[in-house]
N, CA, C and O atoms as a GROMACS GRO file, in nm:
protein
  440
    1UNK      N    1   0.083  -0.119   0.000
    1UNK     CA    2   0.000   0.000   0.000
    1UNK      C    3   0.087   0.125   0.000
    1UNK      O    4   0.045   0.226  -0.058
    2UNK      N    5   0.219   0.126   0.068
    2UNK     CA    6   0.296   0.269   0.124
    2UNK      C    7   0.360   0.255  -0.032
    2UNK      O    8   0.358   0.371  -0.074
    3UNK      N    9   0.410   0.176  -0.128
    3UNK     CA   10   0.436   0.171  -0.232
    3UNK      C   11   0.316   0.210  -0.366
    3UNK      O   12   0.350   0.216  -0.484
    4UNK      N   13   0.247   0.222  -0.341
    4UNK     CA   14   0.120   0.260  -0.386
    4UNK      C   15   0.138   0.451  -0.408
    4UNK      O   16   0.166   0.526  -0.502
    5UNK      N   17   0.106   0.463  -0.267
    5UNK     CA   18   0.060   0.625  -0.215
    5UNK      C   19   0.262   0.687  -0.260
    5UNK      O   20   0.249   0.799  -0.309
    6UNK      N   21   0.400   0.654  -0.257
    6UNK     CA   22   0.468   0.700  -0.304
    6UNK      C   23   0.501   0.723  -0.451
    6UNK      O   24   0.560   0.816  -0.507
    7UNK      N   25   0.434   0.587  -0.507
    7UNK     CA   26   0.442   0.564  -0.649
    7UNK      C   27   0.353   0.708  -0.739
    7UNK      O   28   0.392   0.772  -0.837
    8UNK      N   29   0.227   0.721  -0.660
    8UNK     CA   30   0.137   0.781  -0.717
    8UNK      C   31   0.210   0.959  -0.700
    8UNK      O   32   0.146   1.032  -0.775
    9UNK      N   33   0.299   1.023  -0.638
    9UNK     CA   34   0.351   1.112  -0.603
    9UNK      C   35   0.473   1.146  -0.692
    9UNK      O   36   0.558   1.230  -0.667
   10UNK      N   37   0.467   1.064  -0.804
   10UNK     CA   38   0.592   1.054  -0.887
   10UNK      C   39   0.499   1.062  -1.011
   10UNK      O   40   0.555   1.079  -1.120
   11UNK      N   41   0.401   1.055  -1.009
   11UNK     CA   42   0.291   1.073  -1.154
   11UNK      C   43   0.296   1.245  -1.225
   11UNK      O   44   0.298   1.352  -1.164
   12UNK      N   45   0.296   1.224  -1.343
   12UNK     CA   46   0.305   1.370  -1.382
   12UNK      C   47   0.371   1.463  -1.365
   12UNK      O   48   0.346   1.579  -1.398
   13UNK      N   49   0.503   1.404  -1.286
   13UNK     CA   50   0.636   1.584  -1.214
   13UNK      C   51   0.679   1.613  -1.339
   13UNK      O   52   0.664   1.571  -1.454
   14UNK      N   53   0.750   1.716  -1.268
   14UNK     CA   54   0.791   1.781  -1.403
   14UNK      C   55   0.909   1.723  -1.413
   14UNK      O   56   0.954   1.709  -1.299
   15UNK      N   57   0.985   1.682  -1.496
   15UNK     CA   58   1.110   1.567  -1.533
   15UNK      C   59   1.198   1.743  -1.540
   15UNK      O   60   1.131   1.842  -1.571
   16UNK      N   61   1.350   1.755  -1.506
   16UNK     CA   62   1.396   1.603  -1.426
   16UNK      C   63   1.335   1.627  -1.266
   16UNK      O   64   1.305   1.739  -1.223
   17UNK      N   65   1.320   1.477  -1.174
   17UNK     CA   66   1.276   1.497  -1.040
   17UNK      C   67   1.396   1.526  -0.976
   17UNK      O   68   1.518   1.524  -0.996
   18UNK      N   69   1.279   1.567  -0.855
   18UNK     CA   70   1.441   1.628  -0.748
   18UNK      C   71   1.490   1.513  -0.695
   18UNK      O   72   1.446   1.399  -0.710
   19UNK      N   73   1.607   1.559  -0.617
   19UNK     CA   74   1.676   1.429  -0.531
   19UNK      C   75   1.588   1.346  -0.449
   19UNK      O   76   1.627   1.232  -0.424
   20UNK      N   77   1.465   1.391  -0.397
   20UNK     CA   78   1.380   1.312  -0.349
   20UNK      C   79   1.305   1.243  -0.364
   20UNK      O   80   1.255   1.159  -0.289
   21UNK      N   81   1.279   1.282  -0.508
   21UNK     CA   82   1.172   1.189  -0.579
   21UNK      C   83   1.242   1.069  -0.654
   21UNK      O   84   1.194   0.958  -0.677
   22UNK      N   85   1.371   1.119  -0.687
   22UNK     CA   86   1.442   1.034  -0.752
   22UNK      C   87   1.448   0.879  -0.652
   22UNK      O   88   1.424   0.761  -0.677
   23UNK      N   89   1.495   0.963  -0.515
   23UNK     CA   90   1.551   0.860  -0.414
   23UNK      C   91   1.408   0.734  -0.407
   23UNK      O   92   1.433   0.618  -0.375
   24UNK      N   93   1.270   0.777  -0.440
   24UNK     CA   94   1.164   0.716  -0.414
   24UNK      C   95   1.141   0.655  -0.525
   24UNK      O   96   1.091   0.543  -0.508
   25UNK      N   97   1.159   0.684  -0.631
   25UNK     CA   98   1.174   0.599  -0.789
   25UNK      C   99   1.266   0.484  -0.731
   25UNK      O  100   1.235   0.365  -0.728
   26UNK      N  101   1.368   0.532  -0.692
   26UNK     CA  102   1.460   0.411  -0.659
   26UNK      C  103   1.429   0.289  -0.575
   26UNK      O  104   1.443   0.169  -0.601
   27UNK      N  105   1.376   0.359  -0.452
   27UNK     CA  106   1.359   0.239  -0.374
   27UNK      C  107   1.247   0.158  -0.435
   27UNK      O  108   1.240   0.037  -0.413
   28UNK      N  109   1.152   0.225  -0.515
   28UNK     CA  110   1.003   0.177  -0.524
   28UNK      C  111   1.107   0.020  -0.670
   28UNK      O  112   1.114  -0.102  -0.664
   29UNK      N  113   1.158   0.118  -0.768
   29UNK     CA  114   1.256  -0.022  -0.830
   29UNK      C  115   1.298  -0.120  -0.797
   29UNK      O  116   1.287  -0.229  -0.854
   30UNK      N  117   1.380  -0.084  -0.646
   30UNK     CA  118   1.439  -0.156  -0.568
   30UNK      C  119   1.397  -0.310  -0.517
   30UNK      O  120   1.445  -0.423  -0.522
   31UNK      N  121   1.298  -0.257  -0.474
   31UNK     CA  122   1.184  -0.317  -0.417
   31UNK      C  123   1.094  -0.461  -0.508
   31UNK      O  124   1.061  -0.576  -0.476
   32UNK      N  125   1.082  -0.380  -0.623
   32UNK     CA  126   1.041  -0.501  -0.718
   32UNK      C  127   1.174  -0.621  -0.759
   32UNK      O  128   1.191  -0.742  -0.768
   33UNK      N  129   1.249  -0.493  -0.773
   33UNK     CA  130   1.378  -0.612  -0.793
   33UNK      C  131   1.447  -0.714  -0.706
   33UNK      O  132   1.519  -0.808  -0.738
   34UNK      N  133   1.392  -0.654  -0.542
   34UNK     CA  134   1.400  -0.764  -0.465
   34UNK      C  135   1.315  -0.895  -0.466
   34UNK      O  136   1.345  -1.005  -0.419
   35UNK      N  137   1.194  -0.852  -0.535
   35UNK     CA  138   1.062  -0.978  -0.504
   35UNK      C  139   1.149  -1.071  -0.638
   35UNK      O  140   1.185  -1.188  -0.644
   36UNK      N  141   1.159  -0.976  -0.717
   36UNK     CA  142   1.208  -1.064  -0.876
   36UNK      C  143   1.333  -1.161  -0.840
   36UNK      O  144   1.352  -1.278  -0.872
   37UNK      N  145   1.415  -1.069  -0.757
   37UNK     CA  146   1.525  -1.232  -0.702
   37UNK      C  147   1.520  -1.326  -0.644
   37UNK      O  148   1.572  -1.433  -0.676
   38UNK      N  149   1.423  -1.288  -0.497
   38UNK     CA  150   1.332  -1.377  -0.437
   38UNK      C  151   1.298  -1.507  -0.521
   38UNK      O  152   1.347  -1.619  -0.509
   39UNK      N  153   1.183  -1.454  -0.628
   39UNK     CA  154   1.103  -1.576  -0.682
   39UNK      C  155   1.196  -1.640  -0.797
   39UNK      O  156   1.179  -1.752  -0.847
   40UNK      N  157   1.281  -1.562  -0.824
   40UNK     CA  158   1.370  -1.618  -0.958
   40UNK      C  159   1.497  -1.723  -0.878
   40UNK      O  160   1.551  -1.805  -0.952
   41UNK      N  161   1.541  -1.719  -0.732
   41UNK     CA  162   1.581  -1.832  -0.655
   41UNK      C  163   1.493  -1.932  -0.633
   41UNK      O  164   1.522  -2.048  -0.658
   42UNK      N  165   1.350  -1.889  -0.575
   42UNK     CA  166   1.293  -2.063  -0.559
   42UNK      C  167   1.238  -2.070  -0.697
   42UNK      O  168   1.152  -2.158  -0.701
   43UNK      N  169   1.264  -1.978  -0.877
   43UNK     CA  170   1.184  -2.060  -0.985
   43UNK      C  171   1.358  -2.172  -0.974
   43UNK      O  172   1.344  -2.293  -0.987
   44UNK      N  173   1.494  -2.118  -0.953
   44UNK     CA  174   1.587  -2.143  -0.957
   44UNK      C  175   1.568  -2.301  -0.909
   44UNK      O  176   1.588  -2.383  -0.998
   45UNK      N  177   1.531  -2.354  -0.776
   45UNK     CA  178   1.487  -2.461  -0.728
   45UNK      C  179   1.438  -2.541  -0.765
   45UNK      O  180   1.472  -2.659  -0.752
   46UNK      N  181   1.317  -2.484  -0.838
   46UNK     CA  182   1.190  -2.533  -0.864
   46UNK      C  183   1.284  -2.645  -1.025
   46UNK      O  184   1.253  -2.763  -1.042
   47UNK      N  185   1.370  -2.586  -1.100
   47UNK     CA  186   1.426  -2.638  -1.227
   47UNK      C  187   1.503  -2.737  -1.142
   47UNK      O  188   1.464  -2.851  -1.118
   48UNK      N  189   1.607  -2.688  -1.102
   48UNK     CA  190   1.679  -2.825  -1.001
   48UNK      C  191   1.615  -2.911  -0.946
   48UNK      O  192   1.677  -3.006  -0.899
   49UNK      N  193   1.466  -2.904  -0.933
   49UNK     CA  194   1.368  -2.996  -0.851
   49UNK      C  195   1.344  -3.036  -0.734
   49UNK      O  196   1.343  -3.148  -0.682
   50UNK      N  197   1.325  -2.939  -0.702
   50UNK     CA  198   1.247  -2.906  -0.535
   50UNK      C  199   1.126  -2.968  -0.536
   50UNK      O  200   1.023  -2.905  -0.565
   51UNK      N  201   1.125  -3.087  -0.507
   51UNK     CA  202   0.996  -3.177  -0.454
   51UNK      C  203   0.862  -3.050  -0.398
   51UNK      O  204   0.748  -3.037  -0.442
   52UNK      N  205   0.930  -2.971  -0.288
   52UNK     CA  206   0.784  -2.892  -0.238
   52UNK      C  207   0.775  -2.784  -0.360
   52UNK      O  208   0.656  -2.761  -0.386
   53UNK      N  209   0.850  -2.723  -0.430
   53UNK     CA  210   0.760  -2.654  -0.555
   53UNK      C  211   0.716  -2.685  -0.712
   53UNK      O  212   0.677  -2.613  -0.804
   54UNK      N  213   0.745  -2.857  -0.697
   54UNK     CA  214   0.705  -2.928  -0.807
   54UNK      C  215   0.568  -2.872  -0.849
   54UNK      O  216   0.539  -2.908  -0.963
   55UNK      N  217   0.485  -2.804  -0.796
   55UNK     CA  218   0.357  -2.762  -0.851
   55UNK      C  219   0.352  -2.627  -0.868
   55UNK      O  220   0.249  -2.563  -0.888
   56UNK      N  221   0.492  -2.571  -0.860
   56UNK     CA  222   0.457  -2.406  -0.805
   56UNK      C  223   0.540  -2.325  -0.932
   56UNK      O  224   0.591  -2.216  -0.910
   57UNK      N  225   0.545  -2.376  -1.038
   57UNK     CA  226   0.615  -2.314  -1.143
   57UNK      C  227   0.497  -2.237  -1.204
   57UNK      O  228   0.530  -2.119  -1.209
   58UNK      N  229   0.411  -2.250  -1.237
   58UNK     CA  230   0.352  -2.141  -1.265
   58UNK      C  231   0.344  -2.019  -1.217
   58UNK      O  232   0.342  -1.916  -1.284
   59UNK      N  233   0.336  -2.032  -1.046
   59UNK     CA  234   0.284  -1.930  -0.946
   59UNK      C  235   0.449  -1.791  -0.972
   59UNK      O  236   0.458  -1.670  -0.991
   60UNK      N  237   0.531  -1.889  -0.957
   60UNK     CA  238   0.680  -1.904  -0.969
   60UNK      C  239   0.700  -1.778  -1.106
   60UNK      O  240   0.760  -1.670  -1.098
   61UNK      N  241   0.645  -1.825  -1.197
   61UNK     CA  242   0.706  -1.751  -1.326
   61UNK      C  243   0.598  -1.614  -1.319
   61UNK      O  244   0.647  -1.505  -1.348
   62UNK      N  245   0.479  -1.621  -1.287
   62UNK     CA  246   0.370  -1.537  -1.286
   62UNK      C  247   0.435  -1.440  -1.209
   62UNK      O  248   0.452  -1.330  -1.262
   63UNK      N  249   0.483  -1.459  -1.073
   63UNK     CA  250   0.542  -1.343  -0.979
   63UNK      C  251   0.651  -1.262  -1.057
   63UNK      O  252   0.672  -1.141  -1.067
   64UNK      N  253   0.731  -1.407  -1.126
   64UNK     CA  254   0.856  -1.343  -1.159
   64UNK      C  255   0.834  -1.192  -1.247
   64UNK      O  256   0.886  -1.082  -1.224
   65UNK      N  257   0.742  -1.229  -1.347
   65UNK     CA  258   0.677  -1.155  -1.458
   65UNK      C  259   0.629  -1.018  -1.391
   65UNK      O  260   0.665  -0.905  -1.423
   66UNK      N  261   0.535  -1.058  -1.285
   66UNK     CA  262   0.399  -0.973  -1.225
   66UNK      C  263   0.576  -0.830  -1.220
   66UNK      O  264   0.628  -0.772  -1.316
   67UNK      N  265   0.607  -0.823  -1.095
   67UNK     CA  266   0.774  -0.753  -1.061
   67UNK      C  267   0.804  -0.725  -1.123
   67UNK      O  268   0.806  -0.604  -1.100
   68UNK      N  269   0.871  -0.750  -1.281
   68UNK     CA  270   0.934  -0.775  -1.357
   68UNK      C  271   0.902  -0.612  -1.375
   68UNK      O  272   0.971  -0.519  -1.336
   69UNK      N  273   0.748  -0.608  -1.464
   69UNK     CA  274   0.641  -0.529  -1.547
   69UNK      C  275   0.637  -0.464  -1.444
   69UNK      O  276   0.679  -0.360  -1.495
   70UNK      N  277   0.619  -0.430  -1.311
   70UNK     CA  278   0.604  -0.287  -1.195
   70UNK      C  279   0.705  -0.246  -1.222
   70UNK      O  280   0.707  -0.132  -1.270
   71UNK      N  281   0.815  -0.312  -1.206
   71UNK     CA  282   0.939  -0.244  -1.235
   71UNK      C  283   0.945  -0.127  -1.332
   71UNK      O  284   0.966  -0.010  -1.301
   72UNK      N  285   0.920  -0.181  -1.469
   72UNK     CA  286   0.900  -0.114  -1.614
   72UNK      C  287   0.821   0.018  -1.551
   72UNK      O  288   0.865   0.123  -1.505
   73UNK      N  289   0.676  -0.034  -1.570
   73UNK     CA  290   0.568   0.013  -1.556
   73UNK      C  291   0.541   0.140  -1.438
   73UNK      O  292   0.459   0.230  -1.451
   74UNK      N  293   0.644   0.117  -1.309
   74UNK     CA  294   0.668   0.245  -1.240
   74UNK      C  295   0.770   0.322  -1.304
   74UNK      O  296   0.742   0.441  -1.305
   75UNK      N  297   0.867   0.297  -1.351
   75UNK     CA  298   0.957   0.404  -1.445
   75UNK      C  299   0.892   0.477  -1.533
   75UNK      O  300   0.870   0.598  -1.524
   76UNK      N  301   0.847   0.381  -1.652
   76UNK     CA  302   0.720   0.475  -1.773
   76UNK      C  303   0.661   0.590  -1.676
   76UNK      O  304   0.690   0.710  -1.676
   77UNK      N  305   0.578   0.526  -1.599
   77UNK     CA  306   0.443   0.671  -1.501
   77UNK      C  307   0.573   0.738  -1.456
   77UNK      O  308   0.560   0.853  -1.497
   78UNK      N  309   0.636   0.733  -1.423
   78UNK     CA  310   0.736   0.856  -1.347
   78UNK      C  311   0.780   0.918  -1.471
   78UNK      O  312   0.794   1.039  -1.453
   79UNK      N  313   0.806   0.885  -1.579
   79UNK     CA  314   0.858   0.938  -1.711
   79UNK      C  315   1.025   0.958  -1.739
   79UNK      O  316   1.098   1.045  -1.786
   80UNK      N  317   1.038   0.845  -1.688
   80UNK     CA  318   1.209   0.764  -1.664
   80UNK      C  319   1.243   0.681  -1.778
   80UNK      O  320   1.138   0.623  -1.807
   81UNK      N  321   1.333   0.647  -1.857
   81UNK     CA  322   1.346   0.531  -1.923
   81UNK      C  323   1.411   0.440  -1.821
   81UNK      O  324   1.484   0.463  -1.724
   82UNK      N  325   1.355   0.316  -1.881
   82UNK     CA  326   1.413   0.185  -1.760
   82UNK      C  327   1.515   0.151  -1.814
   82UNK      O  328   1.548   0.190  -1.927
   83UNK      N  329   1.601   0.050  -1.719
   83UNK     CA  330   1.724  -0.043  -1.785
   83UNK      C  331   1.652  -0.145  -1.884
   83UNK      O  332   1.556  -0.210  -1.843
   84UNK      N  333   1.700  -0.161  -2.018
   84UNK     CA  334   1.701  -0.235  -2.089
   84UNK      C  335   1.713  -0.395  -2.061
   84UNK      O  336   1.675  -0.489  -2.132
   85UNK      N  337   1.779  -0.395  -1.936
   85UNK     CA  338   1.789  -0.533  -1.905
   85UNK      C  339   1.702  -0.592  -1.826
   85UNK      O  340   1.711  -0.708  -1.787
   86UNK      N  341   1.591  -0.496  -1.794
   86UNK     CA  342   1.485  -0.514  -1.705
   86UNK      C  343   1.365  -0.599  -1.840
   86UNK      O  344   1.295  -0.692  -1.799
   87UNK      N  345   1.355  -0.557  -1.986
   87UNK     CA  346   1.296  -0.572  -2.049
   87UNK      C  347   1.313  -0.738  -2.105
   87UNK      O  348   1.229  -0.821  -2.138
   88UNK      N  349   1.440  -0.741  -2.097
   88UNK     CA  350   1.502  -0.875  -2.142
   88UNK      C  351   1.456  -1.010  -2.042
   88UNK      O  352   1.418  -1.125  -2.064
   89UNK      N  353   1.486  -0.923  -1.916
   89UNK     CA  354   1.437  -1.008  -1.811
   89UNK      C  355   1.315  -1.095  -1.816
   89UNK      O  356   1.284  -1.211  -1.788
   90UNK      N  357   1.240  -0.950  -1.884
   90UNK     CA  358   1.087  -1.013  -1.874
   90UNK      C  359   1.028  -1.075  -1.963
   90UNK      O  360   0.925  -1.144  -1.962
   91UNK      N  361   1.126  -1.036  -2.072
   91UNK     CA  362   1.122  -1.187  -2.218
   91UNK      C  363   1.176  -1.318  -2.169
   91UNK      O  364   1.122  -1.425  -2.196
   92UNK      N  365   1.260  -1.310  -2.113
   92UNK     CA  366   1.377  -1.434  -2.072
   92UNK      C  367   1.250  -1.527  -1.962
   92UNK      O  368   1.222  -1.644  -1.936
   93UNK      N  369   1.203  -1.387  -1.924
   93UNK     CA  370   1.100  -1.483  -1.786
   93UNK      C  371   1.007  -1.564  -1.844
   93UNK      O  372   0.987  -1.679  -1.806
   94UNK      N  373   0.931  -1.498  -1.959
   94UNK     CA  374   0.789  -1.542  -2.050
   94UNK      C  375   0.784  -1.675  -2.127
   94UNK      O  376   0.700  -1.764  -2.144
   95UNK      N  377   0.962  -1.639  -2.183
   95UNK     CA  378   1.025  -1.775  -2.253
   95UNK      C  379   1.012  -1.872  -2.166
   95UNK      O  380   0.944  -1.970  -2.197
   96UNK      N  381   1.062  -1.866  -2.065
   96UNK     CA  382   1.087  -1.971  -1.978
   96UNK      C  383   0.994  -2.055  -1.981
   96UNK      O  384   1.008  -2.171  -2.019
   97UNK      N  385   0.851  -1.984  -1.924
   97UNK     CA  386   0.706  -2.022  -1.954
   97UNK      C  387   0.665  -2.136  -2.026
   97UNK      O  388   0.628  -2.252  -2.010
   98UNK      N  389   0.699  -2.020  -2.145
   98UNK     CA  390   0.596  -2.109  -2.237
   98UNK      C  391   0.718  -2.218  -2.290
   98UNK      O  392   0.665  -2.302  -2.363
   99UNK      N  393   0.879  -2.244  -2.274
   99UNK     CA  394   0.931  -2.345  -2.285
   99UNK      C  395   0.882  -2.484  -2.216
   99UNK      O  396   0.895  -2.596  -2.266
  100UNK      N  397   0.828  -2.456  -2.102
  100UNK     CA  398   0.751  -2.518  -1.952
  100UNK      C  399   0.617  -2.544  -1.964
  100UNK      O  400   0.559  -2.629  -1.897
  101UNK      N  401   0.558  -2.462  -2.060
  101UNK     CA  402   0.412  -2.482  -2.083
  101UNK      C  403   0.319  -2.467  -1.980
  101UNK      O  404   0.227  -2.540  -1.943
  102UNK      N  405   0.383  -2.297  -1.919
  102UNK     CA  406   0.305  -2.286  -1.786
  102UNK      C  407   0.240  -2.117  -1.802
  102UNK      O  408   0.209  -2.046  -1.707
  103UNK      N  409   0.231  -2.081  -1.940
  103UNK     CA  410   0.165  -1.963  -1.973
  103UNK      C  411   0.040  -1.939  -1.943
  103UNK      O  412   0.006  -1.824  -1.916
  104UNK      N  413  -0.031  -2.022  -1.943
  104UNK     CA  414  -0.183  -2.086  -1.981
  104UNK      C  415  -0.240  -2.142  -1.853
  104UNK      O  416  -0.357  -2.178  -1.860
  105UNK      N  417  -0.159  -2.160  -1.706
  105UNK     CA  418  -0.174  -2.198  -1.618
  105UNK      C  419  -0.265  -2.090  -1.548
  105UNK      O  420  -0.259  -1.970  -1.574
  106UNK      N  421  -0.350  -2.148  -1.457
  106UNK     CA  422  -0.428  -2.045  -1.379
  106UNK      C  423  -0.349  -2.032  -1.247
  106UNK      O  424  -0.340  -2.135  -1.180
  107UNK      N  425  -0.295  -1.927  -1.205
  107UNK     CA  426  -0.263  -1.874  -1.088
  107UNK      C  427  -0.354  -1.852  -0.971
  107UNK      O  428  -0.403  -1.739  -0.976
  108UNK      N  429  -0.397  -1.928  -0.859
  108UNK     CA  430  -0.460  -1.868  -0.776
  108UNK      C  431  -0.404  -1.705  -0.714
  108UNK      O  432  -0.281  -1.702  -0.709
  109UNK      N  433  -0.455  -1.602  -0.678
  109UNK     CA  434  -0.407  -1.485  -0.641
  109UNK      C  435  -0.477  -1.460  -0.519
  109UNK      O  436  -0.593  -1.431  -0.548
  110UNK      N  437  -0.463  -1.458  -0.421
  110UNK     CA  438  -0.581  -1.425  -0.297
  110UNK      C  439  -0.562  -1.280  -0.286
  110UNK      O  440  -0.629  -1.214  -0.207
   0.00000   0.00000   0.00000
């Protein structure tokens, strides 16, 4: 939610932002890029074959993706260009997928 109400405070400035807004672009990046390593270690598992996430590759690649795209997607609204390697990421992630045949999978989301 506190990622929400900072995100939305970065909508429409006038480019370039100040040091403060910048610092909040950052962490709010930061932040996704932590969940994206997170889930990209246990999708990491999950290929080596981790008995408990033998069922969780979908959930697994969906997160990876979901992060991936906030990432992007809070830079664009702030009116930032992103790292390029953030974009690759999220091809590299999609591939993965549908190499796995887990595009098409339904994700529960609570």
């Amino acid at each position: 939610m506190c990622r929400i109400v900072y995100a939305k405070k970065l909508i429409a400035k006038p480019l370039p932002l100040n040091e403060g807004e910048m610092t909040v672009l950052a962490a709010i990046v930061q932040l996704w890029q932590a969940l994206v390593l997170g889930y990209r270690r246990c999708l990491q598992a999950y290929m080596a074959g981790d008995k408990q996430l033998a069922m969780q590759g979908a959930l697994l690649c969906q997160r990876c993706l979901l992060y991936s795209g906030l990432a992007i997607f809070d830079h664009l609204r702030s009116g930032y260009e992103f790292d390029p390697k953030l974009w690759h990421q999220l091809h590299e992630l999609y591939g993965f997928a549908e190499q796995n045949e887990l595009q098409l999978a339904e994700v529960p989301d609570p």
